[in-house]
C-alpha positions in Angstrom: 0.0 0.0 0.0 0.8 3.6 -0.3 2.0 5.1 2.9 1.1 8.5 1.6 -2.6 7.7 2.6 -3.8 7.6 6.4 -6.5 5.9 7.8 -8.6 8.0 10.4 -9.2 5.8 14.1 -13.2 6.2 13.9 -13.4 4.4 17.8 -14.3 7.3 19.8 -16.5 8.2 16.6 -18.7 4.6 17.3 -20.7 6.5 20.0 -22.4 8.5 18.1 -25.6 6.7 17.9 -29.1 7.8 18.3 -30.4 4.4 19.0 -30.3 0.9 18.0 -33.2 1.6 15.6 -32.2 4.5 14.2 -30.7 4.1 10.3 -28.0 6.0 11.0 -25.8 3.3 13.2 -21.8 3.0 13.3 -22.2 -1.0 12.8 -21.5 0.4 9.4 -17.7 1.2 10.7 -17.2 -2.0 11.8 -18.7 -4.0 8.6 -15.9 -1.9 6.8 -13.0 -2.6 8.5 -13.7 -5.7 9.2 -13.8 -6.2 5.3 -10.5 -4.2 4.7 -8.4 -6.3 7.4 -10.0 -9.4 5.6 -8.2 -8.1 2.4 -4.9 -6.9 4.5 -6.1 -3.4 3.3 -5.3 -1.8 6.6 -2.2 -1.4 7.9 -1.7 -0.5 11.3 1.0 1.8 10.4 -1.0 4.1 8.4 -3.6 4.1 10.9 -3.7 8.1 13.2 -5.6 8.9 16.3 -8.1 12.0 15.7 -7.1 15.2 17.4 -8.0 16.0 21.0 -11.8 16.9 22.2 -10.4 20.5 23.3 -9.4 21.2 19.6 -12.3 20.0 18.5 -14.5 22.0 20.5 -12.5 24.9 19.5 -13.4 24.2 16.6 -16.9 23.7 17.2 -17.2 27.0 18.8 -15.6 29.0 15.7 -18.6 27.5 13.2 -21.6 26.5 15.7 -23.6 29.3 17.6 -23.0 29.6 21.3 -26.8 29.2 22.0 -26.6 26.3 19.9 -23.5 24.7 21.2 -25.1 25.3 25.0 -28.3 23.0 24.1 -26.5 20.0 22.6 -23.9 20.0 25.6 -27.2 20.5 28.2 -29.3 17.6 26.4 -26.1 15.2 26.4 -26.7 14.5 29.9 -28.5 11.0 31.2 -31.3 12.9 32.4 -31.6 16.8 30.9 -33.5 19.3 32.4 -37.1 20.0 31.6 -35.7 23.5 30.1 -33.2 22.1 27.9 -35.8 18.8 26.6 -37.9 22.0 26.0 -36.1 24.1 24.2 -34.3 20.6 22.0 -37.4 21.5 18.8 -35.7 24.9 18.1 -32.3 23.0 17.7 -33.8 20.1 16.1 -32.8 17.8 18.9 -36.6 16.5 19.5 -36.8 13.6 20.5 -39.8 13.1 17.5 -37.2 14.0 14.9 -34.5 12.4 13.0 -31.9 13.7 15.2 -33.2 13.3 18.4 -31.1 13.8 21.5 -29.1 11.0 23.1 -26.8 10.8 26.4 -23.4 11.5 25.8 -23.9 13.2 22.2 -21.5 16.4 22.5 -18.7 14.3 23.3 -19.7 11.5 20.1 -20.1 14.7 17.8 -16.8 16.4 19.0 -15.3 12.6 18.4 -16.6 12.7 14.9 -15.6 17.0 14.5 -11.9 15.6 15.8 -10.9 12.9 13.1 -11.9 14.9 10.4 -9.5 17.3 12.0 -6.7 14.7 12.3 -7.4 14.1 8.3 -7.1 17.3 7.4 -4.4 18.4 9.4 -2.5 15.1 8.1 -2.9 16.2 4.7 -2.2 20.3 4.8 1.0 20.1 7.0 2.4 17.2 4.4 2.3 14.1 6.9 0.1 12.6 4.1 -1.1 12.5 0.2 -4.8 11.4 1.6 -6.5 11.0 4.8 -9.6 8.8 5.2 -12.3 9.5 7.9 -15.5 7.5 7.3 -16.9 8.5 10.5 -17.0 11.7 9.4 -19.1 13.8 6.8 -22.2 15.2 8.6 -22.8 17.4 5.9 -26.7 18.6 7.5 -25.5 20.3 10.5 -25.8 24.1 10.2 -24.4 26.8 12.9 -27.6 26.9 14.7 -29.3 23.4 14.8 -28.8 19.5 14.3 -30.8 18.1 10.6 -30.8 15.2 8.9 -28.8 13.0 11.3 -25.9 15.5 12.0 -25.5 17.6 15.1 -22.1 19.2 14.2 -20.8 19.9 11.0 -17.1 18.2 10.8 -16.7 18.7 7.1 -17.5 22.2 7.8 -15.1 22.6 10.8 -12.4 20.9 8.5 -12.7 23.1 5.5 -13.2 26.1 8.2 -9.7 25.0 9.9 -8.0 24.6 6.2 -8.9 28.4 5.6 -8.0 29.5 8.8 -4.3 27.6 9.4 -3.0 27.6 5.5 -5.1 29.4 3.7 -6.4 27.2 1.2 -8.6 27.0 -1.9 -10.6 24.4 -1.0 -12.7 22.2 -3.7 -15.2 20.5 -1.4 -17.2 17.3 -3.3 -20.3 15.7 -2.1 -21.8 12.6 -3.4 -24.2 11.4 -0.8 -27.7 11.2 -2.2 -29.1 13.8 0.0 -27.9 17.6 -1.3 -25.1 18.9 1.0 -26.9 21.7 2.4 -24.9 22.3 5.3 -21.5 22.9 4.3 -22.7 24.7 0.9 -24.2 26.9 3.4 -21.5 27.6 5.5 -19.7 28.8 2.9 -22.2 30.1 0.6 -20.6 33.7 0.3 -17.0 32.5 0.5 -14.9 32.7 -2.9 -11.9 30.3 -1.5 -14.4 27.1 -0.9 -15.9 25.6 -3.7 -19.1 23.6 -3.1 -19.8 21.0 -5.6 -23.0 18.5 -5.0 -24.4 15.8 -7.0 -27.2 14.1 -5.3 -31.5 12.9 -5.6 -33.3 16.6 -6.7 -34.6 18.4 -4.0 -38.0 18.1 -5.6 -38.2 14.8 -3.9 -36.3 14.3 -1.4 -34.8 15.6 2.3 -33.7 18.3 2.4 -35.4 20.0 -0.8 -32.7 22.2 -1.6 -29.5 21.5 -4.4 -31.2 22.9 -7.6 -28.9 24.1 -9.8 -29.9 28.0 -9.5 -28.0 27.7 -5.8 -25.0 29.1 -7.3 -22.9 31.3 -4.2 -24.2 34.5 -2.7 -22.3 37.9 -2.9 -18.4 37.6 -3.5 -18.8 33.7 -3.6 -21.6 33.8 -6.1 -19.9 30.9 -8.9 -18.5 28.9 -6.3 -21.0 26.5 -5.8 -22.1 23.9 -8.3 -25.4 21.5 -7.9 -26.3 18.7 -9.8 -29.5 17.6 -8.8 -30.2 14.4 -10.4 -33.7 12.5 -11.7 -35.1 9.7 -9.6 -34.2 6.5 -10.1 -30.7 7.7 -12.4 -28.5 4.7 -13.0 -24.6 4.3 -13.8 -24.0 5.9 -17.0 -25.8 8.9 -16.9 -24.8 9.7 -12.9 -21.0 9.0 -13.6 -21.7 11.5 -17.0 -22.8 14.0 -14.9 -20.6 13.5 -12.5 -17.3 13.8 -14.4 -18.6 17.1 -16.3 -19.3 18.6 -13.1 -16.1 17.7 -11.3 -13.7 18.3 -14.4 -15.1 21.4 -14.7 -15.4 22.8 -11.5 -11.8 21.8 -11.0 -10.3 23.2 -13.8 -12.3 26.8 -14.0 -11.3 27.0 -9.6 -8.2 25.5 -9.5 -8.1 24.3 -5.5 -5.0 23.7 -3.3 -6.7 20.4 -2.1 -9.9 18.4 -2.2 -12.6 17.6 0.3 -14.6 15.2 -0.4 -18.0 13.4 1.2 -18.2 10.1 0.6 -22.3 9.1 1.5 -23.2 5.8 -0.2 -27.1 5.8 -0.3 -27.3 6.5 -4.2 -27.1 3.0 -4.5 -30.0 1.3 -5.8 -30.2 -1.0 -2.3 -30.7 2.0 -0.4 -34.1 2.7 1.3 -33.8 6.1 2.3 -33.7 7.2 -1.9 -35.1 6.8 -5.1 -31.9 6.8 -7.4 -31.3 3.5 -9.0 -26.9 3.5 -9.2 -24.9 0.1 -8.3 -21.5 -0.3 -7.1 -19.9 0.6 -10.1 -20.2 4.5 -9.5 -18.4 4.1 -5.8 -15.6 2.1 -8.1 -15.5 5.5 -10.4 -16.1 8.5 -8.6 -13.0 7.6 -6.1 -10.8 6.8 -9.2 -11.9 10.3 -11.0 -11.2 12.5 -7.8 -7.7 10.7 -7.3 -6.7 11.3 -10.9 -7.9 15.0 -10.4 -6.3 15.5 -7.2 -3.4 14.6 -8.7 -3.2 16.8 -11.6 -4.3 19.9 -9.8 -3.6 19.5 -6.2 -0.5 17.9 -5.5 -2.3 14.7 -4.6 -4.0 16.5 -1.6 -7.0 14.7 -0.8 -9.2 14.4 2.1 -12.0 12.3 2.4 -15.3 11.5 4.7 -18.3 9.2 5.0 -21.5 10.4 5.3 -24.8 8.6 4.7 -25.7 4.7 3.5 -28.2 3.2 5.0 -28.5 -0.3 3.7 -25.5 -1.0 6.2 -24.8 -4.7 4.8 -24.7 -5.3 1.3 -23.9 -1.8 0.3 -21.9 0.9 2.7 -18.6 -1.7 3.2 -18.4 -2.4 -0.3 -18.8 0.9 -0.9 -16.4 2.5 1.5 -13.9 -0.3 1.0 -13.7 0.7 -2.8 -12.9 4.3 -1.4 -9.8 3.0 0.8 -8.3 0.7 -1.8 -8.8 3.7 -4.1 -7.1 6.4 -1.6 -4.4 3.5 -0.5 -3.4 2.4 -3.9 -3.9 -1.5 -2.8 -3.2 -3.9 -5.4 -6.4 -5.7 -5.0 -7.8 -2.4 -7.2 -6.1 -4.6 -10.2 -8.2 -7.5 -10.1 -11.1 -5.6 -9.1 -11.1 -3.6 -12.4 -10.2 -7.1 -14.4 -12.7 -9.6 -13.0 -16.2 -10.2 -13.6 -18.3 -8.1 -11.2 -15.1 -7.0 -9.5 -13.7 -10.6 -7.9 -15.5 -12.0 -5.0 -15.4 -10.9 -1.6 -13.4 -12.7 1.8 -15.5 -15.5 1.9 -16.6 -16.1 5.4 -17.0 -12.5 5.6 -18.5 -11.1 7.8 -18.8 -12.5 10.7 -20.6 -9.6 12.8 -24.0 -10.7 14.2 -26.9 -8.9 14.0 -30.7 -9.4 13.9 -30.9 -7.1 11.1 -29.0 -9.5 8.9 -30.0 -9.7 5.5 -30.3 -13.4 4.9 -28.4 -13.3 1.6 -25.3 -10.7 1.4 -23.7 -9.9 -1.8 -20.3 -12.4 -2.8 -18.5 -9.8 -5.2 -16.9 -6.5 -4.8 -19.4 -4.6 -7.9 -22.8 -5.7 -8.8 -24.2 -7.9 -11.6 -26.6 -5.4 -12.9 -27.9 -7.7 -15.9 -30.1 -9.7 -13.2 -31.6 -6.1 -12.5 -35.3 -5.3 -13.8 -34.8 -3.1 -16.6 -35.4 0.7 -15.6 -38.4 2.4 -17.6 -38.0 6.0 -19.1 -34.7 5.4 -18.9 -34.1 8.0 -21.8 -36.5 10.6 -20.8 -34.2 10.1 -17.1 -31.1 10.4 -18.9 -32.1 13.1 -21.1 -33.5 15.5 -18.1 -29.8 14.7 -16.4 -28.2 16.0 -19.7 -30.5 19.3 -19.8 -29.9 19.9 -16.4 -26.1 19.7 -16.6 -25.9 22.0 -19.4 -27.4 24.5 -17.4 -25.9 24.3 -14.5 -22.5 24.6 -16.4 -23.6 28.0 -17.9 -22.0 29.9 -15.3 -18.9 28.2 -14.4 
């Protein structure tokens, strides 16, 4: 492997979770590392520790309102106070929502705010090439509230520290499914950060934002780029799109490094979308930004999980795609040769779970020609393409 890559510890990061129902569960972590060690993908040596709780607050306190900051730390506790439970709507901490309130949650967030941190700070002092932190990439968070899953905003905090510390034009990418509306509006007015966003149209799905229009406000009006795609989109016109966007957006900015959310849940597995993708885009869209990071950032490259929520058959393969790809492992050679990608560590996994699918994929990509046949397929493709060429007008 390439020691120019680091590997993130996400421990500290496994306690973030609302509840053992809730969608968004760090058994996802495990199922991926367990998968890499399987394939010797990860090596000890290139594993780092995030940085310390006090940084991360720090942090925390530079991007997140005080107000704000005050109620997650006050409905952390085992029991909160009837003023704080009250007040937890406003912040979108309720317990009816999809971020409800859970004990210890300010130290799990600042956990998740300081590996993403660590990542970035490996990469912009030189330590590293890349910097992997799956744990991270809770791209819904905004200054003054918790949304879709995400109390604070690490990819925010990271990008915010880049600025800050080395003064960096910063390209950030997000390909979860859901539009990245937090960080685009952290930075919405900000010339240095690029926001770039490919994800399900807001017309349909959480959070109803990402149309193409959203282009930057003020001085950073041009820096942000949004491709809202069709329901149920599938490989070849989501990588098209894709690869206009990126290419584009990279070579009209010109960034010092990349940031980049890696959210799996365009996949057609997923339950939380309608976009109809398989494995082979989170074999692509790795390869593309490592090739472009490359050419126009001196290999700088930090990346971040996010969402996927079909944690068994999809997120692992998925995020396991995105180490090999940021590591340079040599398995990457028979993956791109073999049928459907080679089969996976058989025996794998061995976690335990009542939420066990009963039958688990066997091969790294997917065999798509057992698929039904998506209809409207062209009239899908074609809106992409009209969409793309618009949104392209004004880079």
């Amino acid at each position: 492997m390439n020691s120019r890559a680091l590997w993130i510890d996400n421990s500290a990061s496994k306690q973030y979770l609302f509840n053992e129902q809730h969608p968004f569960h760090p058994i996802r972590l495990a199922l991926t590392e367990e998968l890499l060690r399987r394939c010797d993908a990860l090596d000890d040596k290139a594993e780092i520790p995030p940085a310390s709780l006090d940084e991360a607050r720090e942090e925390v306190a530079l991007i997140h309102r005080p107000d704000y900051i005050t109620a997650v730390s006050a409905l952390s506790e085992p029991s909160p106070a009837l003023t704080a439970i009250d007040n937890a709507p406003q912040y979108g901490l309720d317990q009816g929502g999809d971020t409800p309130y859970f004990p210890g949650m300010e130290t799990a967030s600042l956990a998740v705010v300081a590996g993403s941190l660590a990542a970035a700070e490996a990469v912009m002092s030189g330590r590293a090439d890349r910097a992997l932190h799956l744990a991270g990439g809770l791209h819904h968070a905004f200054p003054d509230r918790a949304s879709g899953f995400c109390v604070y905003n690490d990819a925010a905090a990271a990008i915010s520290s880049i600025r800050r510390k080395y003064g960096a034009r910063v390209l950030y990418i997000d390909t979860d499914v859901h539009h990245g509306d937090g960080v685009q509006w952290f930075f919405y007015d900000d010339p240095e950060v690029f926001t770039l966003s490919i994800h399900e149209t807001g017309k349909f799905l959480f959070p109803g934002t990402g149309f193409h229009h959203e282009r930057g406000h003020s001085s950073g009006y041009g820096s942000c780029l949004n491709l809202p795609m069709e329901p149920y989109t599938e490989d070849d016109s989501w990588l098209d799109v894709f690869k206009l966007g990126i290419v584009r957006a990279v070579e009209a900015f010109k960034p010092d490094v990349i940031v980049s959310q890696h959210g799996c849940d365009a996949h057609a597995f997923d339950p939380l979308a309608h976009i109809h993708c398989s494995m082979r885009i989170y074999r692509e869209m790795p390869r593309l930004i490592h090739e472009l990071a490359d050419q126009y950032t001196n290999g700088r490259w930090i990346a971040l999980g996010g969402g996927g929520y079909d944690h068994w058959r999809v997120v692992p393969r998925a995020w396991g795609l995105l180490w090999l790809e940021m590591s340079a492992h040599p398995l990457l050679d028979s993956i791109d040769r073999l049928s459907h990608g080679g089969m996976l560590p058989e025996g794998w996994p061995t976690l335990q779970s009542p939420h066990r699918p009963d039958q688990l994929p066997s091969t790294w990509l997917d065999d798509t020609s057992t698929w039904t046949p998506m209809p409207r397929r062209q009239e899908i493709t074609d809106k992409n393409k009209a969409m793309i060429e618009i949104a392209l007008q004004h880079l």
